[in-house]
C-alpha positions as YAML, in Angstrom:
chain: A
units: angstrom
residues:
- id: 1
  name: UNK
  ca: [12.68, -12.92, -3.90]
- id: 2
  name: UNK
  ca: [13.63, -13.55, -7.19]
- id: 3
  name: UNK
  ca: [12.05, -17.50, -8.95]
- id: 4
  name: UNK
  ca: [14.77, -20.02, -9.64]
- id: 5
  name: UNK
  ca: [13.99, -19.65, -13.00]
- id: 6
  name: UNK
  ca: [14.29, -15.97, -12.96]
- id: 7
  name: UNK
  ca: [17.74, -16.28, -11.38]
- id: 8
  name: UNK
  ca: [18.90, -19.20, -14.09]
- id: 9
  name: UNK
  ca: [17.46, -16.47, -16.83]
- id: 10
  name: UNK
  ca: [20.06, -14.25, -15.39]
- id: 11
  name: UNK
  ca: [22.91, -16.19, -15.36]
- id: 12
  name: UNK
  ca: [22.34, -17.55, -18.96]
- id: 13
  name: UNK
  ca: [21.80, -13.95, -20.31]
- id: 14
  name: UNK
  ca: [24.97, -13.15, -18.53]
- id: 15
  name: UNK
  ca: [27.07, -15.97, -20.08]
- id: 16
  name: UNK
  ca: [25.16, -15.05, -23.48]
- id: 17
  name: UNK
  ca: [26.68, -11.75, -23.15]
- id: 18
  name: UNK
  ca: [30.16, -11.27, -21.20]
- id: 19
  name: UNK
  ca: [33.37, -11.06, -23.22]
- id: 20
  name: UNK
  ca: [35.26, -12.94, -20.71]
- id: 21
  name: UNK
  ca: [36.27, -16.28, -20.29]
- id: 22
  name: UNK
  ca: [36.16, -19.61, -17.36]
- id: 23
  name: UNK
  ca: [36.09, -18.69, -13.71]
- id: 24
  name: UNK
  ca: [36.13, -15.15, -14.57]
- id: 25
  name: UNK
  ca: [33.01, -15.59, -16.86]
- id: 26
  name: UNK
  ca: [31.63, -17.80, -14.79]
- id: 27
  name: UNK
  ca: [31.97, -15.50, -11.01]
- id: 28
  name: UNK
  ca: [30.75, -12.73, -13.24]
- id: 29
  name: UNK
  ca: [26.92, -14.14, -13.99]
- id: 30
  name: UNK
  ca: [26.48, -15.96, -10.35]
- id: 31
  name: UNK
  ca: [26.92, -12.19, -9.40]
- id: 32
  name: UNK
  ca: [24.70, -11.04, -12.24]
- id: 33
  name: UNK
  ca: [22.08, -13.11, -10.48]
- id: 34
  name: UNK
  ca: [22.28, -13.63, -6.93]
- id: 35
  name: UNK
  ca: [24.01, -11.82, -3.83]
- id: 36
  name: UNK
  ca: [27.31, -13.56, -4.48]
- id: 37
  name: UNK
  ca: [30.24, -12.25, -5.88]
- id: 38
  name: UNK
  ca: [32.07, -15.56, -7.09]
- id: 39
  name: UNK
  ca: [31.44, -19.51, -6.99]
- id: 40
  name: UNK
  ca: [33.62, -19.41, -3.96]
- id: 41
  name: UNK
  ca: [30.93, -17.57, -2.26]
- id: 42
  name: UNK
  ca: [28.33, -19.66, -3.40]
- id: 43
  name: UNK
  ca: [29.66, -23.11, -2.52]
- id: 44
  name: UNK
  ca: [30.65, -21.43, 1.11]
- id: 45
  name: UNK
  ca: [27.02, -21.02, 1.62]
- id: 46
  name: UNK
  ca: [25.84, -24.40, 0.57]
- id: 47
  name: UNK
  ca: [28.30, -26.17, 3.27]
- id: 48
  name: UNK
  ca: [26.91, -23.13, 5.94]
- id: 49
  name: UNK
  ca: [23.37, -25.02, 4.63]
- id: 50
  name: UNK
  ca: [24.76, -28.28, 5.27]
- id: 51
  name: UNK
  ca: [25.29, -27.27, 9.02]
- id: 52
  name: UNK
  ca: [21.71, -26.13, 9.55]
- id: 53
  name: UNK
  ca: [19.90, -28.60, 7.94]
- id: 54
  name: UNK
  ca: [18.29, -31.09, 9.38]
- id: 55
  name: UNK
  ca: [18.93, -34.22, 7.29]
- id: 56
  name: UNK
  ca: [20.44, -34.93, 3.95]
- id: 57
  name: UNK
  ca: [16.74, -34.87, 2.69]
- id: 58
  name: UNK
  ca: [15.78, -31.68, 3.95]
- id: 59
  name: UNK
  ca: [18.71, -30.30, 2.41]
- id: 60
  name: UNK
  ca: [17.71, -31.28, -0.84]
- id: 61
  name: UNK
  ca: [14.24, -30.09, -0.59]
- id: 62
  name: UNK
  ca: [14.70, -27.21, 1.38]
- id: 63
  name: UNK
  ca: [18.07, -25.81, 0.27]
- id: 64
  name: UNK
  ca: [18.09, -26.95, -3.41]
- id: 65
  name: UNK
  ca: [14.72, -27.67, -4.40]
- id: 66
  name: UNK
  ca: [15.69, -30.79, -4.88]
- id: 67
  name: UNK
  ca: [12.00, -33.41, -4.04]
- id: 68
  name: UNK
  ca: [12.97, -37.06, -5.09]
- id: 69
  name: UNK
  ca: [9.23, -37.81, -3.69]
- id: 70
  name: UNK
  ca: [6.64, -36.39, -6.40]
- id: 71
  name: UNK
  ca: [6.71, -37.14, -10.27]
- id: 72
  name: UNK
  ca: [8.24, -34.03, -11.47]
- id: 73
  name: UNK
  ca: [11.45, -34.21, -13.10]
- id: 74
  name: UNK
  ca: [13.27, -30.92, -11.52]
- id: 75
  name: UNK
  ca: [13.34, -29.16, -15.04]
- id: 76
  name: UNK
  ca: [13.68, -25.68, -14.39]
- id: 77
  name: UNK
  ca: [10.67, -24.89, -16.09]
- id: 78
  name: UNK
  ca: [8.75, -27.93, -13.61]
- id: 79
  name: UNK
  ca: [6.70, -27.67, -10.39]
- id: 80
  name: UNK
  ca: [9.88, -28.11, -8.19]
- id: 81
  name: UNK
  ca: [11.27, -24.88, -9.23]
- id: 82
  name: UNK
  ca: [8.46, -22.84, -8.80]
- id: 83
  name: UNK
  ca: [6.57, -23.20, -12.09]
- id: 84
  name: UNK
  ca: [2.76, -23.90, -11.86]
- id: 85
  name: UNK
  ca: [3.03, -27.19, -13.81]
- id: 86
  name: UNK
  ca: [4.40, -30.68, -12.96]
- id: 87
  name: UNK
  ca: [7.03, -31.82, -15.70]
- id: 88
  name: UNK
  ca: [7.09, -35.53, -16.09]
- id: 89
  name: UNK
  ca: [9.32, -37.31, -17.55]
- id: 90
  name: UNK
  ca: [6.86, -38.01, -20.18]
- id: 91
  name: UNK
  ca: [5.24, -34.24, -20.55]
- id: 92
  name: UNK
  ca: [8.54, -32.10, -20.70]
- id: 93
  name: UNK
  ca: [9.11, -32.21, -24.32]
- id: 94
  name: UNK
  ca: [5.60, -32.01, -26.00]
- id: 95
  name: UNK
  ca: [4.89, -34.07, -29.02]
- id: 96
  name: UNK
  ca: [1.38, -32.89, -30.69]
- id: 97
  name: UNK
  ca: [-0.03, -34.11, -33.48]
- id: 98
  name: UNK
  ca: [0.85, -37.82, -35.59]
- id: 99
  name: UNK
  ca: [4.38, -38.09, -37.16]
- id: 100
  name: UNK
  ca: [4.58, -36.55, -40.36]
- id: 101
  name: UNK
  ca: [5.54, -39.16, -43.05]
- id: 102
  name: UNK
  ca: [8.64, -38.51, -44.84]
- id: 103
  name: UNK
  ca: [10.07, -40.80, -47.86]
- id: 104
  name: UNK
  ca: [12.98, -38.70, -49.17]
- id: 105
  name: UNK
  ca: [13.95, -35.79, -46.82]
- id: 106
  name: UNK
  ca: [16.66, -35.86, -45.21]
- id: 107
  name: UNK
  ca: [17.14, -32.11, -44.40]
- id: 108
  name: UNK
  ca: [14.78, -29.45, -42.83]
- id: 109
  name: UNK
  ca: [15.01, -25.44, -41.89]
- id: 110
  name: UNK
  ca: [11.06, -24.83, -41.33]
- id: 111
  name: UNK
  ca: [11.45, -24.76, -37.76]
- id: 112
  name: UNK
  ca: [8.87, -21.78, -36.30]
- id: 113
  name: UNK
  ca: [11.47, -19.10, -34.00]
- id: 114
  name: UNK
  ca: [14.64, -20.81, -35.58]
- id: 115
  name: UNK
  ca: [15.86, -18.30, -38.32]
- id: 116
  name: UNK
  ca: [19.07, -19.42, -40.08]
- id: 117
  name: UNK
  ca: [19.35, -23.02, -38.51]
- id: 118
  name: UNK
  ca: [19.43, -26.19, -41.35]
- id: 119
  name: UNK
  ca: [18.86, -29.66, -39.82]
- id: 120
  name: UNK
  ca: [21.02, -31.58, -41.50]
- id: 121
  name: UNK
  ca: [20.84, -35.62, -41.65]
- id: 122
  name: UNK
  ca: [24.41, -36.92, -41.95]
- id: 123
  name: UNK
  ca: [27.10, -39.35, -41.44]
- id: 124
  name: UNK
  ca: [30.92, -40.04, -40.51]
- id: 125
  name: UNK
  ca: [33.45, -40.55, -42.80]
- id: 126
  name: UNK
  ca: [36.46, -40.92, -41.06]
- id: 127
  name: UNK
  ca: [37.40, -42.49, -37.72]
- id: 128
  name: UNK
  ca: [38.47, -39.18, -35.83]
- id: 129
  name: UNK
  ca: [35.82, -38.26, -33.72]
- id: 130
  name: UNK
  ca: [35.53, -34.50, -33.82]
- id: 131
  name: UNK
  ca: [36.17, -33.57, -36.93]
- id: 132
  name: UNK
  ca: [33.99, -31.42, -39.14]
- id: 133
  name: UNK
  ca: [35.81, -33.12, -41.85]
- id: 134
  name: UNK
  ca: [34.39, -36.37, -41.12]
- id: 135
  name: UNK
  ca: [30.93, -35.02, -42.01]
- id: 136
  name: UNK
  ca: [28.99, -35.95, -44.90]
- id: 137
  name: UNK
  ca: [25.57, -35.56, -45.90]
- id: 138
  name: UNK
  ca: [23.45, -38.62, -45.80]
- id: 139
  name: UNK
  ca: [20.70, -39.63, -47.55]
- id: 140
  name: UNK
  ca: [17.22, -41.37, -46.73]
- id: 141
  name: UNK
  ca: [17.75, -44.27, -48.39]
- id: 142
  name: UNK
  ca: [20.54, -44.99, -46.62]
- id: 143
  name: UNK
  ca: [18.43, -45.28, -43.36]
- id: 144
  name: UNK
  ca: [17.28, -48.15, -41.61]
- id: 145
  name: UNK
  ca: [13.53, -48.74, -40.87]
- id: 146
  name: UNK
  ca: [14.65, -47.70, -37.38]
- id: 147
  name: UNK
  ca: [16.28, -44.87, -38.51]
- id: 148
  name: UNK
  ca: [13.37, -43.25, -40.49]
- id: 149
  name: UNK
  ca: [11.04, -43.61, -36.85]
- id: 150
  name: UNK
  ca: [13.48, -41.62, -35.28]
- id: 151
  name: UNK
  ca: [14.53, -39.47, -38.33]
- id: 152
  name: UNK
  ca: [10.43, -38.71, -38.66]
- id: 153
  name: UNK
  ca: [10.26, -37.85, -34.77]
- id: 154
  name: UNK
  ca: [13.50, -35.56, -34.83]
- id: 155
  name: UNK
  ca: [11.75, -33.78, -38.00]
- id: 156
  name: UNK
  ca: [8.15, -33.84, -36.34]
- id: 157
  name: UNK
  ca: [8.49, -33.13, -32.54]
- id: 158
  name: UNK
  ca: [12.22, -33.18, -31.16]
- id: 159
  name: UNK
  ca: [14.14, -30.74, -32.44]
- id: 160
  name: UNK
  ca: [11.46, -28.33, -32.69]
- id: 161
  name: UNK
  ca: [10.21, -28.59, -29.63]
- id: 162
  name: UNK
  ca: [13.37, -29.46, -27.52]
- id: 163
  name: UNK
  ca: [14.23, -25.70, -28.61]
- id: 164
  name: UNK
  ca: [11.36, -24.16, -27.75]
- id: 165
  name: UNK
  ca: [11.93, -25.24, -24.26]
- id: 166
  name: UNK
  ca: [15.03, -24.49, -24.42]
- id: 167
  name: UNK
  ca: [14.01, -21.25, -24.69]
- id: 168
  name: UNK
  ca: [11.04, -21.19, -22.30]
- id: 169
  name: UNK
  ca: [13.57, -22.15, -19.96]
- id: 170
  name: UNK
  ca: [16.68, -19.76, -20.38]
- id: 171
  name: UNK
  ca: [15.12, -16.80, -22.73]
- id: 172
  name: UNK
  ca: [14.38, -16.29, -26.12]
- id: 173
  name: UNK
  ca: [18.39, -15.56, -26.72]
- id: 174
  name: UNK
  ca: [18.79, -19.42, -26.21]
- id: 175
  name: UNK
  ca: [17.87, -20.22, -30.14]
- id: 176
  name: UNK
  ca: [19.41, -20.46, -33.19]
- id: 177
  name: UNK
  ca: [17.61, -17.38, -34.41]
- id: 178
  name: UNK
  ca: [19.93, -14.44, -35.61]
- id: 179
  name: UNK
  ca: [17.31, -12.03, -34.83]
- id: 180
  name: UNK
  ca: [17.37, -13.31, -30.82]
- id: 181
  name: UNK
  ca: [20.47, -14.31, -29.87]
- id: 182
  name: UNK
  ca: [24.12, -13.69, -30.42]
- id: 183
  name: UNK
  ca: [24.42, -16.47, -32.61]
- id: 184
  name: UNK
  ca: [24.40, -14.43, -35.54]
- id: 185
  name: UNK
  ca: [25.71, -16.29, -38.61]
- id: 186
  name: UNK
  ca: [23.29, -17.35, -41.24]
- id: 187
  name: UNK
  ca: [22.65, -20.89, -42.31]
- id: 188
  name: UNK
  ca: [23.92, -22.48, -39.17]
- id: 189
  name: UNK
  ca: [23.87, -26.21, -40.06]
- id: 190
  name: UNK
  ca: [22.57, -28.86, -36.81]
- id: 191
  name: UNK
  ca: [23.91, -32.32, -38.39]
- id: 192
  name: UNK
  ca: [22.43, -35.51, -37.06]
- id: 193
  name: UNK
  ca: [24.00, -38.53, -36.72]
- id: 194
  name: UNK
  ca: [22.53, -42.34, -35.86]
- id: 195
  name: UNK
  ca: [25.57, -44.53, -34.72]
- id: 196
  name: UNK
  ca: [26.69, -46.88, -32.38]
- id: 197
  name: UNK
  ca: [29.29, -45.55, -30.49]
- id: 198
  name: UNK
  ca: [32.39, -47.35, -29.57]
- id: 199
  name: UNK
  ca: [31.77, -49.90, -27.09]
- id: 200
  name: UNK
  ca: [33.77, -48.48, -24.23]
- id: 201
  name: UNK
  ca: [31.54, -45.11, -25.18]
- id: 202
  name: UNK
  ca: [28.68, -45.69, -22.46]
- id: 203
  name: UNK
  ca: [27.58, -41.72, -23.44]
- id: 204
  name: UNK
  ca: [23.34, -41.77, -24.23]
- id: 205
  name: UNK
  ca: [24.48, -38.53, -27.19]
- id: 206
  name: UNK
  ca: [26.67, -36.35, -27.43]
- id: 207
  name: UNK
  ca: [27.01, -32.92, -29.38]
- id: 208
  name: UNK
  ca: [30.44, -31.01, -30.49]
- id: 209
  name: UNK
  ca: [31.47, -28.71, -33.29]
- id: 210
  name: UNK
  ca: [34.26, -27.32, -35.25]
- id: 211
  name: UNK
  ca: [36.31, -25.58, -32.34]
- id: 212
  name: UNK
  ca: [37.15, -22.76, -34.72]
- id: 213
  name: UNK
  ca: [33.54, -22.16, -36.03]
- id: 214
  name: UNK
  ca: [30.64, -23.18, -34.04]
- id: 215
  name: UNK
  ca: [28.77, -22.27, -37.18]
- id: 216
  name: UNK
  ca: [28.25, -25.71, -37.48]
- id: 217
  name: UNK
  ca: [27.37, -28.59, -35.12]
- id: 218
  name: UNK
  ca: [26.66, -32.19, -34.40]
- id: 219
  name: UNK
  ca: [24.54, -34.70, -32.21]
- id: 220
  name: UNK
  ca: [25.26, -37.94, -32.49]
- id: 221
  name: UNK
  ca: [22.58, -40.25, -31.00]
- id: 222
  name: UNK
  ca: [23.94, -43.73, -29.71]
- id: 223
  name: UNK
  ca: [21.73, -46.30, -31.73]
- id: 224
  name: UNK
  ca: [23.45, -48.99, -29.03]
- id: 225
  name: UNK
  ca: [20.88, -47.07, -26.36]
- id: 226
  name: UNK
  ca: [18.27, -46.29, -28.88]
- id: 227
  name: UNK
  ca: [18.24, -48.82, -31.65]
- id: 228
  name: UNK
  ca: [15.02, -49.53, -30.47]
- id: 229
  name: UNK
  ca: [13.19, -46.58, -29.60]
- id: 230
  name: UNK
  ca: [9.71, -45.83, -30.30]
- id: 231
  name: UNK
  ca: [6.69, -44.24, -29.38]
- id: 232
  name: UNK
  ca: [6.37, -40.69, -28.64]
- id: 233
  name: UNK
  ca: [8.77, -40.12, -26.43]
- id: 234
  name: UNK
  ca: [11.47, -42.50, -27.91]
- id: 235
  name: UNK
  ca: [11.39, -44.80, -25.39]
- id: 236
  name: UNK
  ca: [14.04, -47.76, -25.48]
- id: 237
  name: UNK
  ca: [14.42, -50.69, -23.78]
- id: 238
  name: UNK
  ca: [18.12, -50.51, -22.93]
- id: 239
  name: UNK
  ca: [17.45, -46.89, -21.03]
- id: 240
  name: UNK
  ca: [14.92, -45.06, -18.95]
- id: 241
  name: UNK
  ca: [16.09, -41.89, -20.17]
- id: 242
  name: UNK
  ca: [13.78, -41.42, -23.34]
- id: 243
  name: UNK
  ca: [15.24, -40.02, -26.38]
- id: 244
  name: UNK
  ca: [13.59, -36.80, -26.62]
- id: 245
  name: UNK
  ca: [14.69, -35.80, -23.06]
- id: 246
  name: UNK
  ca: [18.35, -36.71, -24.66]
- id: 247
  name: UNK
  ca: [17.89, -34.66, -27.26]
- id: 248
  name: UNK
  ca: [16.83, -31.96, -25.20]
- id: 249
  name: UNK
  ca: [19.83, -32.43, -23.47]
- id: 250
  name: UNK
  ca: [21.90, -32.19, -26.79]
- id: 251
  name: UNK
  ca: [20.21, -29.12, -28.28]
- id: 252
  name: UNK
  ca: [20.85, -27.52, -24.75]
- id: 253
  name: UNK
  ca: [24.89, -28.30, -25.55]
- id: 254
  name: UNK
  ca: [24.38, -27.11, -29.19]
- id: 255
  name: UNK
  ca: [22.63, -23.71, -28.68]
- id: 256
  name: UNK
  ca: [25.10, -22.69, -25.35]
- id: 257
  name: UNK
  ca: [27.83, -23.67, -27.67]
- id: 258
  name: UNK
  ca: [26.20, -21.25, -30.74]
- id: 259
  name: UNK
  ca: [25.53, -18.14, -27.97]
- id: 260
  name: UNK
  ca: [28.39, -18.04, -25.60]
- id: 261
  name: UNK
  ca: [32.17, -17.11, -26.53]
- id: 262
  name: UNK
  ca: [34.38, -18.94, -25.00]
- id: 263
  name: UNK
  ca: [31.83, -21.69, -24.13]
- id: 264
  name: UNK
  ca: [34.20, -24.66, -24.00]
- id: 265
  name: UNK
  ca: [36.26, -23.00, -20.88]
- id: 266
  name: UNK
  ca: [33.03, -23.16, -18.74]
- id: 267
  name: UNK
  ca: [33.57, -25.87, -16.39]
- id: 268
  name: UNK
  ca: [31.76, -29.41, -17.16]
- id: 269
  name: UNK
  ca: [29.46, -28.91, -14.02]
- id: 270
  name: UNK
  ca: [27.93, -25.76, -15.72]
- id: 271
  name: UNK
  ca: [27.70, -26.84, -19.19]
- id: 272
  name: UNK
  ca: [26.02, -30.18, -18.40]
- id: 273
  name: UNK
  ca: [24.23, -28.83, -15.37]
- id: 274
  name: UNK
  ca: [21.82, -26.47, -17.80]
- id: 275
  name: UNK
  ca: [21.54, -29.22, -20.31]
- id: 276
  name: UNK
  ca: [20.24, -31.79, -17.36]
- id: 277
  name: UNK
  ca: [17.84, -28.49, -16.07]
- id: 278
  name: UNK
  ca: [16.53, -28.18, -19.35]
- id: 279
  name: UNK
  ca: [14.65, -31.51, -19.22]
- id: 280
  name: UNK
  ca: [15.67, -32.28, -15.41]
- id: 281
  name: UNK
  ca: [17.12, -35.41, -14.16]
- id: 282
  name: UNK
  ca: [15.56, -35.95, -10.38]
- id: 283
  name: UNK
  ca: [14.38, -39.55, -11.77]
- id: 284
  name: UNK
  ca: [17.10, -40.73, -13.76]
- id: 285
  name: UNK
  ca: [19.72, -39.96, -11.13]
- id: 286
  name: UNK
  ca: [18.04, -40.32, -8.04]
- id: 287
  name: UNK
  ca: [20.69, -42.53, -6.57]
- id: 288
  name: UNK
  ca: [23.22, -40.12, -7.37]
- id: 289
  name: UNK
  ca: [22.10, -37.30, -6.65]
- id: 290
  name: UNK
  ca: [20.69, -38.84, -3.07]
- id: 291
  name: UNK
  ca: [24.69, -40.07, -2.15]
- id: 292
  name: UNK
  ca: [25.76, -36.95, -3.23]
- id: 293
  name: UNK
  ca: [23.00, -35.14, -0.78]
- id: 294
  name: UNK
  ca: [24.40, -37.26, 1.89]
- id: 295
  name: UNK
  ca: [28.48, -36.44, 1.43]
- id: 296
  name: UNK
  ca: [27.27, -33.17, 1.68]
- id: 297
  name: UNK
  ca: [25.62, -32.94, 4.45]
- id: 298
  name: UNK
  ca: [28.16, -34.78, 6.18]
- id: 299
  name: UNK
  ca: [30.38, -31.76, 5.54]
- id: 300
  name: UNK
  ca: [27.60, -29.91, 8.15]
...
């Protein structure tokens, strides 16, 4: 019996790969990777689950793998889904080593297994959203003394290693690296953005690109959640959810968005369904994901 992890490999290589599009695309990899032949099939089995399980609990933990009860965070990579080590909230994106000190840099591409990406720092110019036209390179000594911590951590630890998961997690085709994946374009530019987003904007991050050339992308990091993150792991007091897990998140978004065609007609629950496995969310959304375990099990 194939590992979760195995089967999620399978699925993301099949995505990585197809040349079709949506629920076509999408029926295509679960039957890449499992005995299914569409989504139909698959949510028809989860409700026949519902019926034989025992409790809304035991459908979690025995159906979906799915333990609210231990410290691991349900990354896909994480003790839950059949990996040999527990991935805390705190362990799942490594930071080694003291923060390297930067006073003018505001741009990196020295990133080991990340051929052809350029980390960009940068800055809206106009009030539309998504536009690549609103981009513009900023400098360093524009940046706050908060900025510069999390600047320093995104050049140190984040980026780099929020990729290399990434790519322990899905395959070595999940990268920015021409020579791995089908992201193939050279110089692929990552800008990064601190801002506070529009108050009714309650989103942690959030990443998008040029919908005619994914060449280049953005993640914007909401400085109203993090203005005052530090340590490590970016910790803030206005979130549990620390900022390198949302960056995980984001790079997850950026590199599906560099390797699959046709990535924006994927439905929402896929596309931010592998960026929450990448870091897992079992402890930021335990309430959630506990009512949701009971509605369906109720359908049993």
């Amino acid at each position: 019996m194939a590992s979760q992890q195995e089967v999620i490999k399978k699925f993301m290589a099949s995505l990585d790969t197809t040349t079709k599009r949506g629920e076509t695309a999408l029926n295509e990899a679960i039957k890449s990777c499992s005995t299914f032949n569409s989504m139909q099939d698959a949510i028809d089995q989860m409700i026949a689950d519902c019926k034989t399980a025992k409790s809304a609990d035991d459908f979690l933990k025995t159906y979906c793998g799915i333990n609210l009860d231990n410290d691991d965070t349900g990354a896909i990579t994480g003790s839950d889904a059949g990996g040999d080590t527990t991935k805390t909230a705190e362990s799942i994106v490594t930071e080694e080593g003291s923060l390297i000190e930067l006073t003018s840099r505001n741009w990196f591409n020295d990133i080991e297994g990340q051929d052809g990406l350029i980390v960009q720092l940068a800055k809206r110019t106009g009030s539309l959203k998504e536009s690549m036209g609103n981009i513009a390179v900023r400098d360093f000594n524009e940046l706050s003394e908060q900025e510069i911590y999390l600047w320093r951590a995104i050049y140190t630890w984040w980026v780099r290693n929020g990729l290399n998961l990434i790519a322990e997690s899905y395959g070595d085709n999940f990268s920015f690296d021409e020579k791995k994946s089908s992201a193939t374009n050279k110089d692929r530019t990552l800008y990064i953005i601190f801002e506070k987003f529009d108050a009714d904007d309650n989103a942690l991050a959030d990443t998008w690109g040029d919908s005619t050339n994914d060449q280049n992308l953005v993640i914007r990091i909401n400085l109203n959640y993090y203005g005052d993150a530090d340590g490590v792991d970016g910790k803030s007091e206005d979130t549990s959810e620390y900022l390198d897990r949302t960056l995980a998140h984001e790079l997850t978004h950026a590199v599906m968005r560099a390797n699959i065609n046709y990535h924006d007609d994927l439905p929402a629950f896929v596309k931010e369904g592998v960026a929450e496995l990448t870091h897992g969310i079992d402890d930021f959304r335990t309430d959630s994901i506990k009512k949701i375990g009971g509605r369906l099990f109720s359908l049993g």
